[in-house]
Every structure is written in structure tokens, then in C-alpha cells.
C-alpha positions in Angstrom: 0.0 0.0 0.0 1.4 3.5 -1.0 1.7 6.0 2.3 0.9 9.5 1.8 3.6 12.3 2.6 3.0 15.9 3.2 5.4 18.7 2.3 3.9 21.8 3.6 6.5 22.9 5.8 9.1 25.9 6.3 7.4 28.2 3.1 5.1 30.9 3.3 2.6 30.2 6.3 4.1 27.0 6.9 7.5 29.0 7.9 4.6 30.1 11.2 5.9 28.0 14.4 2.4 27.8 15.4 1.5 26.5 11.8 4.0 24.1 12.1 3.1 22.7 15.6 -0.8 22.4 14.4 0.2 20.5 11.0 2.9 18.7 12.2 0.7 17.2 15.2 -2.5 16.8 13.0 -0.3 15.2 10.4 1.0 12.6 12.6 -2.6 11.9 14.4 -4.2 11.4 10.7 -1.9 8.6 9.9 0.4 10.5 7.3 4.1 9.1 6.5 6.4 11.6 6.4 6.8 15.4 6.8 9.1 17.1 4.0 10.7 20.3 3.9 12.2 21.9 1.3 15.4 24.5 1.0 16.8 27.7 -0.8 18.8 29.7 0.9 18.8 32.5 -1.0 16.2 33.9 -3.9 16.7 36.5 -6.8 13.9 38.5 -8.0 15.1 37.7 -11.9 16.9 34.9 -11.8 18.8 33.8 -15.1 18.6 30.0 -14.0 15.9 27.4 -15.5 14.0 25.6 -12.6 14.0 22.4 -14.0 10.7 21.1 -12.6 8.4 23.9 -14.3 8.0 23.9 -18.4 8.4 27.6 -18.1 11.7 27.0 -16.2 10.5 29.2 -13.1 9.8 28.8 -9.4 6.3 29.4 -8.2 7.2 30.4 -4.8 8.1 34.4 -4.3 11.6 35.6 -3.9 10.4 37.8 -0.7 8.6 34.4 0.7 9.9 33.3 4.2 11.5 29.9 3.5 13.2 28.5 6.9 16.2 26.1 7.1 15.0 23.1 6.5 16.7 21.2 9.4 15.4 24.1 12.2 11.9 23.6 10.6 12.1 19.7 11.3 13.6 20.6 14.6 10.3 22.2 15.3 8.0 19.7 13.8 10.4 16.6 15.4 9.5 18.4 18.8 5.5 18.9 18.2 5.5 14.5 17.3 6.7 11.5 18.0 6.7 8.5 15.1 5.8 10.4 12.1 8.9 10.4 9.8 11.1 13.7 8.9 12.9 14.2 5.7 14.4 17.1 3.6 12.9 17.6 0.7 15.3 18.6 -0.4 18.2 19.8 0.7 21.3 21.4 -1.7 24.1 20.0 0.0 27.0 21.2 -2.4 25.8 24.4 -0.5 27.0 22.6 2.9 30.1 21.9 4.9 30.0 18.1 5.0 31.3 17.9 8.2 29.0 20.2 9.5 25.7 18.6 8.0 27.2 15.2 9.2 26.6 16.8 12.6 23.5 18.6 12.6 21.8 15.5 11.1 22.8 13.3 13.5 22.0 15.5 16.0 18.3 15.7 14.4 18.5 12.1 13.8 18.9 11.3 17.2 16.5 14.1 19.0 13.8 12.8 16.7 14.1 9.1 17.8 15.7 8.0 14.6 12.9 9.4 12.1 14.9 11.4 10.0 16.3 11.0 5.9 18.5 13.4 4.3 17.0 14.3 0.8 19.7 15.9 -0.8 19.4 17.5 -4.2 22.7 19.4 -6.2 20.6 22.4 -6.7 20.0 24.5 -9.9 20.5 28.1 -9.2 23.5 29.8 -10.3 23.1 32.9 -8.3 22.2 30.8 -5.2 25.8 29.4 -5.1 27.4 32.5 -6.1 26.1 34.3 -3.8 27.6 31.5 -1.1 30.9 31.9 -2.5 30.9 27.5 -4.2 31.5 26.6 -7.6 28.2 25.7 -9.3 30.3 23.4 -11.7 31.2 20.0 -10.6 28.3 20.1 -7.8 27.3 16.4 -8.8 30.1 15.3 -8.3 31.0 17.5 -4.9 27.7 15.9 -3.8 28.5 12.0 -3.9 31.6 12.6 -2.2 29.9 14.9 0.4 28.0 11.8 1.2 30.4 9.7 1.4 32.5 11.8 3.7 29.5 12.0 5.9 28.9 8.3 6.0 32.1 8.2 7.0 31.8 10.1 10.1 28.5 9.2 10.8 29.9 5.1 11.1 33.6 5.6 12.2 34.4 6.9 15.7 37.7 8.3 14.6 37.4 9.2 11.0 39.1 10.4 8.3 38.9 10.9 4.5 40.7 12.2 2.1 38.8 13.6 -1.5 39.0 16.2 -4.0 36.2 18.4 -1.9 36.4 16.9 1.6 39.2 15.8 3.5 39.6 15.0 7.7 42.2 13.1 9.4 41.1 11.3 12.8 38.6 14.0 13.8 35.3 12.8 16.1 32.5 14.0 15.6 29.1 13.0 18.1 26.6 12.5 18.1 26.2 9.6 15.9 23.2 8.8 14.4 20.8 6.8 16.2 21.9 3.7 13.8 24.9 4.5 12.3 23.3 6.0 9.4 21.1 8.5 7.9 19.4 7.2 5.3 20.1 9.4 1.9 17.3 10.1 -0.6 18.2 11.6 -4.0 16.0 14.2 -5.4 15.7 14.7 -8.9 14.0 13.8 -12.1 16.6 13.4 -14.8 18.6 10.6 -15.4 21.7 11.4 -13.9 19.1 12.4 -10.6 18.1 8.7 -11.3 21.6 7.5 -11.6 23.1 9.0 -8.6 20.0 7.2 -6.7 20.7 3.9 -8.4 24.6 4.0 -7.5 24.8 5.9 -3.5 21.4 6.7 -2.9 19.2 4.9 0.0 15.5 6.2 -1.9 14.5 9.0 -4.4 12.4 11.6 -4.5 11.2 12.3 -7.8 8.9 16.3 -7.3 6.5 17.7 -10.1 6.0 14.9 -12.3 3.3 15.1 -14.7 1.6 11.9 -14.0 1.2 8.4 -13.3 2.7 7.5 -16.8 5.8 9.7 -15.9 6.2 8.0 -12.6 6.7 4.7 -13.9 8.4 5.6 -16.4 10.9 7.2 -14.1 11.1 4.0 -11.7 11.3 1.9 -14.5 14.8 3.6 -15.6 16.2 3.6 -11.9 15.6 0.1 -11.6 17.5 -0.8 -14.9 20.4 1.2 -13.7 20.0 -0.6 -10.0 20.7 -3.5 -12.1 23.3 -2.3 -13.9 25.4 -1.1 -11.3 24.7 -4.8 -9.0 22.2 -3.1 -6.7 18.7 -4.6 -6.0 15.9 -2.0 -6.7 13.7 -2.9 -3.5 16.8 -1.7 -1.5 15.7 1.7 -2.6 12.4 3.6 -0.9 10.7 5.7 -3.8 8.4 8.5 -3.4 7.2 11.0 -5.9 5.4 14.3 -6.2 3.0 14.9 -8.8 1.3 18.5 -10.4 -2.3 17.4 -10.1 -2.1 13.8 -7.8 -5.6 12.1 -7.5 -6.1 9.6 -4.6 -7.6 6.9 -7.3 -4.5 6.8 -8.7 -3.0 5.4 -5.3 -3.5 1.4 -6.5 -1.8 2.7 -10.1 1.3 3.8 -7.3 1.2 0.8 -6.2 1.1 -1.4 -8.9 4.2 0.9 -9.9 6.2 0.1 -6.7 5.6 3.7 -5.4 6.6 3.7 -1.6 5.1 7.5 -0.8 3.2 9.8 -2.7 4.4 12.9 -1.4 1.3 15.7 -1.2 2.9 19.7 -1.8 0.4 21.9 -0.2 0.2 24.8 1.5 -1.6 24.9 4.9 -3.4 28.5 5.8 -2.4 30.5 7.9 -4.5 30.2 11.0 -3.1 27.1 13.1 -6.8 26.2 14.3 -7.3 26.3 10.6 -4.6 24.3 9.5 -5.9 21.4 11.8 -8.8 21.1 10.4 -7.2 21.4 6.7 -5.0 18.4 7.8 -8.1 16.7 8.9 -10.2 17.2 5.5 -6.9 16.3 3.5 -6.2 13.0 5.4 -10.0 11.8 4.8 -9.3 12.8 1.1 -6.5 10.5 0.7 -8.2 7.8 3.3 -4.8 7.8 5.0 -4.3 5.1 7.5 -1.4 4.8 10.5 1.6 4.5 8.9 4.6 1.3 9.8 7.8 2.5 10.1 9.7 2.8 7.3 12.5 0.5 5.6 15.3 2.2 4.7 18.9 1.5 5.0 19.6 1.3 9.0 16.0 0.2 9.4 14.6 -2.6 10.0 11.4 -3.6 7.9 7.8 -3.2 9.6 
């Protein structure tokens, strides 16, 4: 059965602490699977860079829009429950120190009771990384070894590693994840998205797709590239955003091998209102309690 994911979070009136407590809470009590939460750091009004998941190559949220950190937002929402899961949704982590992030994950990781996933995207916006002072080039590649650096520290007690991007030599760094692990889900629709999921990637998160038809076609090429690189697919959890999802298309997920289908909403405003908005979406979807998820790290339900 296909579990049904909200990302609602950190933008807009979901940036609202109160918002967040009320949807985070109602989320959890409605039987949802996971809370996402997006990231930008910084906007511009004209940006020169395509958004890749729009035909008209542009973001729909404002430039003046509040957009938290993603990892605070979670904080928040981590704090209001207690089983639903936590992921970024995603997160650019070319923009990140890895050693850093390796931290500040665990340390979420382990507040939350073990219910967070790094979703980790290499990020389209040229200005965005200019204005943080790192190359926009090469960010694929910065990225896998930014997660394997972080593996690293998140297994070994005294780590090091030595790349092109990252290196450390017999550092600690605590906490450690609850298991050893964070689980790592690759955002992204393309094929190399699909390929970097295939080769170091513990799920995917595929966001704006047009339909069911695109779904499994987009599952269908990241389980021949599973193959070809020796992995199983069903090691890998998949969710997916669609434009215009319909909840009888649930069984079609399904018959897919669709893990989550990720809802992107925004609540209103109003927390007391935002409850209730929870409320009318989970009977919508007929939600149900959601099992713990299997991911790498995690045992299955």
C-alpha cells in the first residue's frame, strides 16, 4: 500500500511556528508518513537559471517568501510529534560543509528518535551558489563525495577521508546517528538524478511529475540502472510528487512500486485552521497509521 507524505512545511505560512506545531501534530494523528521540507537559501527576483521542474523554467514560490532552514523547521516539527517520519525535501548539499551537516543530522536524527532522511538535491540556481561563494560546476560530483565523507563520520568513531572536496584526518565528531546511518534520498527527475540514486542513494524523491505514466516511467529507468550497477531496486524507498495527484491513482502507485506519494500543499495560515485542513486532506486520501519505514539502517515493519 502506497503512504501519503505531506510537504507543507518551512514556506510561506508553513515558515509560522504555530503552523508548524498544528500541521505537524494533525499530520502525525491522521496517519500521514512523512513530513518534508524543502530548501533555498537565498532567492533573486530575476533569476537567469531554469527551474527544471516547471515547463516555463520558473519557481512558483516568491523571492520575498519566508523559506526556513530546513533542518530548524524539522527541529520544530520533530518536537510537536513523536513516530511520524522527517525528511528534507530537499536539501542542496553542495551548499553545505559536510562535516557540518554530518553533525547537525545526526544531532536531528537522534533528538527525533531515529525518524529522519536526508534528501539531498545538487541544486539548480547559479546565483544561489554564487552568492555562497561554491562553484556551481562539478556540484554532482561535490555531492556524492559529500555523502560519502558524511557516512564516514557518521559510522567511524575516529574518521578520516581524504577527497578532492572533503578531507579529515582522525577527527570525532558526536553524536552519531541513532543507527549509524542516515538514510540518503536523491531528489531529482533526470537521469543522472536517477543514476546518482541507483549508484549511492538509500531512496529517491522524484517532485512535479506530470503523471502516473511519468512516474513509472521514471522508476522503471532507476531500476535498470539498480541492475546495472549490481544493486537490488527494492533496497531503494521511492516517493514522488505529482502536479495534479488524484487519490484513485493510489493502487496505479502501487502497482508501480511507489513507496510515498508525497502531497505539496500549503496549509493557511491560521493554526486552528490548519488542523482542520490536515483533517479534510487525510480523509481525502483515506490515510491510514503509517509502519515504520524501511530504509537503510531500518529494519522492515
Amino acid at each position: 500500500m502506497v503512504s501519503v507524505g505531506l510537504h507543507a512545511l518551512g514556506i510561506g505560512a508553513g515558515a509560522s511556528r504555530t503552523v508548524i506545531d498544528a500541521v505537524a501534530a494533525a499530520a502525525e494523528r491522521s496517519g500521514f508518513a512523512t513530513l518534508w521540507v524543502g530548501e533555498h537559501v537565498v532567492m533573486v527576483d530575476e533569476p537567469a537559471s531554469r527551474y527544471p521542474y516547471a515547463d516555463d523554467g520558473r519557481i512558483a514560490v516568491p523571492a520575498d517568501a519566508d523559506w526556513l532552514d530546513p533542518l530548524i523547521a524539522l527541529s520544530f516539527a520533530a518536537a510537536a510529534t513523536n513516530r511520524i517520519e522527517l525528511a528534507t525535501g530537499v536539501l542542496l548539499l553542495p551548499e553545505h560543509n559536510p562535516v557540518l551537516l554530518a553533525k547537525q543530522a545526526a544531532s536531528l536524527d537522534r533528538l527525533s528518535g531515529g525518524r529522519f532522511s536526508l534528501g539531498v538535491g545538487i541544486g539548480w540556481s547559479r546565483e544561489e551558489f554564487d552568492a555562497l561563494g561554491v562553484p556551481f560546476e562539478r556540484r554532482a560530483q561535490r555531492t556524492a563525495e559529500y555523502v560519502a565523507a558524511m557516512r564516514t563520520l557518521w559510522r567511524e568513531d575516529v574518521a578520516s577521508f581524504s577527497g578532492e572536496f572533503a578531507a579529515f584526518d582522525r577527527v570525532r565528531v558526536y553524536p552519531k546517528p541513532q543507527r549509524r546511518a542516515v538514510p540518503v534520498v536523491c531528489g531529482g527527475n533526470s537521469d543522472e538524478a536517477l543514476r546518482r540514486a541507483a549508484t549511492w542513494g538509500d531512496g529517491w524523491y522524484g517532485f512535479n511529475l506530470a503523471d502516473v505514466e511519468e512516474v513509472a516511467s521514471r522508476v522503471s529507468v532507476l531500476r535498470r540502472m539498480c541492475r546495472e550497477v549490481g544493486r537490488d531496486p527494492g533496497e531503494l524507498r521511492l516517493s514522488a510528487a505529482l502536479q495534479d495527484p488524484a487519490p484513485a491513482d493510489l493502487r496505479k502507485f502501487a502497482d508501480i512500486g511507489l513507496d510515498e506519494l508525497v502531497l505539496v500543499v500549503s496549509p493557511p495560515a491560521d493554526p486552528i485552521a490548519a488542523e482542520a485542513w490536515v483533517g479534510e486532506l487525510a480523509r481525502k486520501w483515506t490515510t491510514r497509521p503509517s509502519a515504520r519505514r524501511y530504509m537503510v539502517g531500518r529494519d522492515k515493519p
